[in-house]
N, C-alpha and C positions, 0 to 999 in steps of 0.2 A: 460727593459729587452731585451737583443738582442733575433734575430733570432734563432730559436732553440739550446737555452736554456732552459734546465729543470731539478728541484732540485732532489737532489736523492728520494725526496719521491715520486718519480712519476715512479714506476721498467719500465712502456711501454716506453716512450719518453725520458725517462737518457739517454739511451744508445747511442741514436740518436744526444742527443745533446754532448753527451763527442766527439761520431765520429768528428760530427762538428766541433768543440774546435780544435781539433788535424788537423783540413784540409784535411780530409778524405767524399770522396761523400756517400752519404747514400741510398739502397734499401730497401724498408719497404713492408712488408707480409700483406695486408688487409684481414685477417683470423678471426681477433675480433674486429677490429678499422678500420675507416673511414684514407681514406688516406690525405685528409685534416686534421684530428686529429694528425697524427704522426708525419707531418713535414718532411719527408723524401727527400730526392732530387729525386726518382721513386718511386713510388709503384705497385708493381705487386700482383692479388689474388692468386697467388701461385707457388712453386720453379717452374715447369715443362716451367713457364715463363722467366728462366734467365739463362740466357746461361754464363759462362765464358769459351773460349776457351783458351790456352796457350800455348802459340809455341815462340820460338825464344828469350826468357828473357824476352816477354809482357805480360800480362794478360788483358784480355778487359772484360768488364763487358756489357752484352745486354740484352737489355727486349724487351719480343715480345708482352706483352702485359700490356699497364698503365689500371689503374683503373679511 
C-alpha cells in the first residue's frame, strides 16, 4: 500500500490521502489523533497555528507551530 493511502472506511485519514493522490500538501489538526497517526505533510494542535497570507495571485501556507 503506498504512502498515505487510506480506504474510505477510515472518515479521519481518507481525506488526507485522496489530498495526496491529487498532489496536493496536507495540514492535519492534532485535536483527537496523534500527528504520526494522520499522515499529514504538517500537523499543527490548532488553526491559531496557520497562517495563509494572499497577496499578488499566491497563497502560501505557514505553521508556526508542528506537533
Amino acid at each position: 500500500m503506498q504512502r498515505g493511502y487510506y480506504g474510505p472506511k477510515d472518515p479521519v485519514r481518507a481525506p488526507l490521502g485522496a489530498a495526496r493522490r491529487t498532489g496536493m500538501r496536507t495540514v492535519a489538526l492534532t485535536t483527537a489523533h496523534t500527528a504520526a497517526g494522520l499522515g499529514a505533510d504538517v500537523a499543527v494542535r490548532d488553526l491559531p497555528a496557520v497562517s495563509v497570507p494572499v497577496g499578488g495571485g499566491d497563497i502560501a501556507v505557514s505553521t508556526g507551530g508542528r506537533d
